[in-house]
N, C-alpha and C positions, 0 to 999 in steps of 0.2 A: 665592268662599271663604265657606263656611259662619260663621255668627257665633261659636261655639266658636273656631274656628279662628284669625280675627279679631281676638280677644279674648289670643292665648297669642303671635300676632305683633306685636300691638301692647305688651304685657309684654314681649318680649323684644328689642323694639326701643326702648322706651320708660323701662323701669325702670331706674335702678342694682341691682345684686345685692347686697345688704350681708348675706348671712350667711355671708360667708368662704367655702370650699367646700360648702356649702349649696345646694340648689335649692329653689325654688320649689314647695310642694305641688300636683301636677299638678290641681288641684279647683276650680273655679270657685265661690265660699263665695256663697251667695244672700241667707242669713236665718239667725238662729240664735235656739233658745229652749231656755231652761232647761237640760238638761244635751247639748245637740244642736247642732250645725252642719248646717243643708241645702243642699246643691247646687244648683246651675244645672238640672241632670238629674235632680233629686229623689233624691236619697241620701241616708240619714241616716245622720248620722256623731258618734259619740257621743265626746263631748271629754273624755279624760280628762288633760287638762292647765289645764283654766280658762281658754284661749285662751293667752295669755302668763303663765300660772300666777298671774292675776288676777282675775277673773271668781267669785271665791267665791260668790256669791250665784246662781249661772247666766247663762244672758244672757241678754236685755230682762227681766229681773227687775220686775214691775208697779210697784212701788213706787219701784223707781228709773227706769224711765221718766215716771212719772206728775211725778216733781218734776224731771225732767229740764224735759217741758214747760211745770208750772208758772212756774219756775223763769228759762228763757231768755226767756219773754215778760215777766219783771219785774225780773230785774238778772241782767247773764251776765258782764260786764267791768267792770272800775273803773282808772282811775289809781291806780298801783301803792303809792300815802300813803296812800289812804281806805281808811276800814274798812265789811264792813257785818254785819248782823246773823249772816249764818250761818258765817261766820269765825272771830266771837269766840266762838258756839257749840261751833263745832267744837272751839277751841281747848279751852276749859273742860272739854267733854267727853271729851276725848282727854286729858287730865290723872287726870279722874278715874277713867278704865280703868287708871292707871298707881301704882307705889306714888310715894312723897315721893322725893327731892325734884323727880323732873319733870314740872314743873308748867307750862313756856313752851313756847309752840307757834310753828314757821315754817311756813306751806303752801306747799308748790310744786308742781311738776307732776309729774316724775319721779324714780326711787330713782336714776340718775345726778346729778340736779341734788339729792337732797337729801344725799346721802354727800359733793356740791364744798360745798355748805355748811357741813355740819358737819367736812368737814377745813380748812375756812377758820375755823370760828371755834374748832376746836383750836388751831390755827397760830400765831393772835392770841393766844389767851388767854393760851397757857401761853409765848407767846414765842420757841417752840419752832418744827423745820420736818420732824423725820425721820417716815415714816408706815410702821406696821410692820400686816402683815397674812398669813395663810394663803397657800402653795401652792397652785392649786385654787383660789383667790379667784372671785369676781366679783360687782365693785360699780359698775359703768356706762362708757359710752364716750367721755365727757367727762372733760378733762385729768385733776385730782386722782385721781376715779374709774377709770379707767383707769390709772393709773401704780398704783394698786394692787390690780389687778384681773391676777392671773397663770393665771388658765385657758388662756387664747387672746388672742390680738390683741396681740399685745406685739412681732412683729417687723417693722419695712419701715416704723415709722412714726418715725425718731428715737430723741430721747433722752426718756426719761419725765422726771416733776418730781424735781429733785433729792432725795437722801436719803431713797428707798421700797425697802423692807426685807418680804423674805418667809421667814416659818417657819413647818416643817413640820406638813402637816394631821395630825391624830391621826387614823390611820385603822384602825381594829380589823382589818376585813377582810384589810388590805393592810398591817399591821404595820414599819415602819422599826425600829425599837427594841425590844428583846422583852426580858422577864422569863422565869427560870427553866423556864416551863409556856408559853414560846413567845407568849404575849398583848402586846399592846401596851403597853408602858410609858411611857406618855404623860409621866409626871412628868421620867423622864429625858431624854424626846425633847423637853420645854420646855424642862427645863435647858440641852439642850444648843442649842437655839433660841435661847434668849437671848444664851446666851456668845458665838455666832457677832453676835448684833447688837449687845452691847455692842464685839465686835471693828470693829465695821467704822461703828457710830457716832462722830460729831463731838463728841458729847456736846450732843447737840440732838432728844431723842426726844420729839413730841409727844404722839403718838396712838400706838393701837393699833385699826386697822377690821378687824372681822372678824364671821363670820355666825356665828349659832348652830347653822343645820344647812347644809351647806357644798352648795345646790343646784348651780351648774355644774358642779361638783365630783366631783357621782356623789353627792349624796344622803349626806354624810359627816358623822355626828353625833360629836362629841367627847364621851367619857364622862361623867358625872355627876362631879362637883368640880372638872373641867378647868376652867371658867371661874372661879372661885374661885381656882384659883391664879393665872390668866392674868393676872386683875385683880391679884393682888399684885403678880407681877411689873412692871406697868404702875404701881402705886404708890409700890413700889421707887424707880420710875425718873422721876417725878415725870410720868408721862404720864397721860393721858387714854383711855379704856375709850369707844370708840364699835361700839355691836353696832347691826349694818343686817339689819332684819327685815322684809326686801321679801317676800319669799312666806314669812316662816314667823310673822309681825305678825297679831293678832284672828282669833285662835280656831282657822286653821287646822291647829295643832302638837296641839290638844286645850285648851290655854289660852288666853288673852288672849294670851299673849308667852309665846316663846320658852324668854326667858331667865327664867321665872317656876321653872322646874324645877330651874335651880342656884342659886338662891340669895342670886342677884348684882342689885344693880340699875345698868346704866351710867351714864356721866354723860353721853354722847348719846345718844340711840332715833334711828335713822331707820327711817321707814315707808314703800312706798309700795305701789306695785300692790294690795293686799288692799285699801287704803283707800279706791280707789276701785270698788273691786269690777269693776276694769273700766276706767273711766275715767279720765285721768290725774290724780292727784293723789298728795300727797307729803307726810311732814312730817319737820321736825327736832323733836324733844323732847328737853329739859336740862333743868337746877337755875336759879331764880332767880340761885343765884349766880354763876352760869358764864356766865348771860344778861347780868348787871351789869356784869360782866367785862368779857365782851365789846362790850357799848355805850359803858364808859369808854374803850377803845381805840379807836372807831371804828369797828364792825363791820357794813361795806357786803355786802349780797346781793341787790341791788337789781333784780327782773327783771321782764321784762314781767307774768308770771302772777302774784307772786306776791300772795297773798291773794285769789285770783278768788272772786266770789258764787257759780258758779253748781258748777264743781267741790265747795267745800266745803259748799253745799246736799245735793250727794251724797252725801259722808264723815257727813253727820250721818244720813240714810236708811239707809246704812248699819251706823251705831249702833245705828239705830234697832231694824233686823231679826236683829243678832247677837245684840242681848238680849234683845229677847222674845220672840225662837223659843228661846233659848239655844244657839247653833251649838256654844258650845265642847264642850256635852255631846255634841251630835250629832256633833261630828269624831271626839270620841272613842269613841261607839258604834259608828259607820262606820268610821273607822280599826281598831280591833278586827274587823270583818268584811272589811274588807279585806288585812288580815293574814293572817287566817287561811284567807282564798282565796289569797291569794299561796305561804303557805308549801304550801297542796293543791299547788299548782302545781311545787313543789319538790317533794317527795313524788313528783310524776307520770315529771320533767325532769332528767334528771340536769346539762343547763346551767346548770341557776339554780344560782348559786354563792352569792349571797348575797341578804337581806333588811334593809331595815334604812329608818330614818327613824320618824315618828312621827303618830300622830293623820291627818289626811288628805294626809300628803306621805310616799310612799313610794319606795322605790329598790328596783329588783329587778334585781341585777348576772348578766349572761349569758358562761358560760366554757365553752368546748372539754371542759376539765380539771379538774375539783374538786379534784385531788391539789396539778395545778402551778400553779391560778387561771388559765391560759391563757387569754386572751380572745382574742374573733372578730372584728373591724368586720364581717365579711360575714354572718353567723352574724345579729349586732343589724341590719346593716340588711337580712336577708332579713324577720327577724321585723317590724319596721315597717313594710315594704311589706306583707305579709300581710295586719296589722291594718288598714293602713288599705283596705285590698280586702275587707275583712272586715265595715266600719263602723264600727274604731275607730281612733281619734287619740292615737299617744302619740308620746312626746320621747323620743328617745335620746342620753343624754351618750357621748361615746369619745374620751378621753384618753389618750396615754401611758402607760404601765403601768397598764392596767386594761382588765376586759373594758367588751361595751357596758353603761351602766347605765341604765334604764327609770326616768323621774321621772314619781313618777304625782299627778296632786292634779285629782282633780276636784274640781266645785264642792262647797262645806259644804250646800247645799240636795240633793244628789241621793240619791235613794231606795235604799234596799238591794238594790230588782230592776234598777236601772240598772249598780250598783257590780257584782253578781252577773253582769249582762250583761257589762260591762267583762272580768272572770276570766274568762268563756266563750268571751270573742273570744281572750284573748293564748292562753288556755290552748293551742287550736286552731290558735293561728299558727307557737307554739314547737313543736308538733310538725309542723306541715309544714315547718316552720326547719329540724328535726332532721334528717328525711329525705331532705334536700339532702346531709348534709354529709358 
């Protein structure tokens, strides 16, 4: 047996499959640099996802290799009590990205382990236990995280955590509630969101987790004021506002955060994947006061990682290179040219139903039918298999009622002939997509 061969029977003898109906990318990944993945076979395959829509910086980034190795040869672990210097760095730093009042940093590994944190010190703080989040969600595969994570993975495993409540995503494209002119009326489809969870709460609503741009979701941005009311409503109700800005956190939306474009500031940030560009790290950010709070009652998150030297050595290199290259301008320069190869590409395609997202995280929804939105699953995964025969790498979402939706985010470092490459490959796929069908 050839070693190729060797290699995909010991994966398939050897591995658990954890992407649900998922397969495995038939590819054997060698090395990756900058905005590229290379094969076993020598193929270059240009990632336009940031590996797990992480990877901002590209991969083996110099600068964060370089304190990688620094780094593990002078402190990579600690006992989980000690502090060391590039922690409280971090922490510092990451406050002052942020406006007032979050200013207290938690480091952890994962946007699963930092969403069970910050709905654990909801939970304590306010006393409270209900946890209210978007249709469409998804915030990790660990208990809290997952009980409000309604994308996928919700059935064959049990009962979730008690009292987690879902309302409806605001979705333009895909309209539940419509005004006069047929548009989404988000106002009323919160109203009516709420009324459903005041019905069905205890009168114990803690929190409110939800993402600013609804990635697993299809790429689903809720309109400008949406969160402004969201947060009322949440104040209303004596609850707590935790926005988790795992890929849409430093600079990749075009800002710093997300949530810098309505208005709002929450009273938790979680962050993870962008922070490490790659590498696992994570944080919770809140208010002094919320942190006080939380220490008067006791508030235990005690885990092997967290506060490691050598992860938040990274988060600070990181820092380092969003601001004095200034990524946020670059995502939004780039963002703008990838828009406007996307919408060419609609122009070309009559399947491209819809556009949407922002700065370097895009969503490009694929339909049968631009009258009846009709989606394809086969339609989306002929186009994926294309791209990647083609030499590019892109994520397809496909959820119930919607067609496939393309989540694009390359990294914030890649070049306009890469992104222009990127539009050249799908351009080319979608139309041999087409001629299938």
């Amino acid at each position: 047996m050839n070693p190729t061969a060797t290699f995909w029977a010991d994966a398939d003898r050897h591995l658990v499959r954890y992407a649900g109906a998922g397969a495995f990318t038939r590819e054997i990944i060698d090395h990756a640099e900058g905005s590229f993945v290379f094969t076993e076979d020598g193929r270059r395959i240009l990632d336009f996802t940031s590996g797990q829509m992480s990877a901002i910086l590209g991969h083996s980034h110099p600068e964060i290799v370089e304190t990688v190795r620094r780094q593990v040869g002078r402190l990579d672990h600690l006992f989980s009590g000690m502090l060391s210097r590039p922690v409280v760095d971090l922490a510092r730093r990451l406050a002052e990205t942020l406006p007032a009042p979050l200013e207290k940093a938690l480091l952890l590994t994962t946007g699963a382990e930092s969403n069970e944190a910050a709905v654990r010190m909801a939970k304590l703080v306010t006393g409270k236990h209900e946890i209210v989040s978007f249709a469409r969600s998804w915030h990790g595969m660990t208990q809290a995280a997952a009980s409000a994570t309604y994308s996928a993975g919700r059935r064959g495993y049990g009962p979730a955590a008690p009292g987690n409540f879902a309302i409806p995503a605001p979705h333009a494209y895909r309209p539940d509630f419509t005004d006069a002119d047929g548009k989404l009326d988000w106002r009323r489809q919160l109203d009516f969101g709420f009324d459903l969870i005041d019905a069905q709460s205890v009168g114990s609503l803690a929190a409110c987790l939800v993402e600013p741009i609804l990635s697993s979701g299809g790429i689903i941005e809720p309109p400008p004021g949406y969160f402004a009311a969201l947060q009322q409503k949440c104040r209303e109700r004596g609850m707590l506002l935790i926005l988790d800005e795992a890929q849409t956190g430093l600079c990749r939306t075009g800002t710093w955060y997300a949530f810098e474009r309505d208005g709002v500031v929450p009273d938790i940030l979680t962050l993870s994947k962008t922070l490490g560009a790659g590498l696992p790290l994570a944080a919770v950010l809140t208010s002094a006061e919320i942190e006080q709070e939380a220490h008067d009652r006791g508030f235990l998150f005690f885990t092997t990682h967290v506060a490691d030297p050598l992860p938040a050595a990274v988060g600070n290199t990181v820092l380092d290179v969003l601001t004095r290259d200034r990524l946020d301008s670059r995502a939004r320069q780039l963002g703008g040219v990838l828009r406007r190869g996307l919408e060419q590409i609609a122009e070309y395609h009559d399947v491209v139903g819809d556009i949407r997202g922002r700065g370097l995280l895009a969503g490009l929804e694929l339909v049968v039918d631009r009258d009846t939105k009709q989606g394809s699953d086969e339609l989306g995964a002929h186009v994926t298999r294309r791209c990647l025969e083609l030499g590019l790498h892109m994520n397809i979402v496909q959820l119930p009622g919607m067609g496939g939706v393309f989540r694009i985010a390359p990294p914030l470092t890649a070049t306009e002939e890469e992104i222009s490459l990127g539009l050249s490959i799908l351009d080319e796929a979608i139309g041999d997509a087409v001629k299938t069908l």
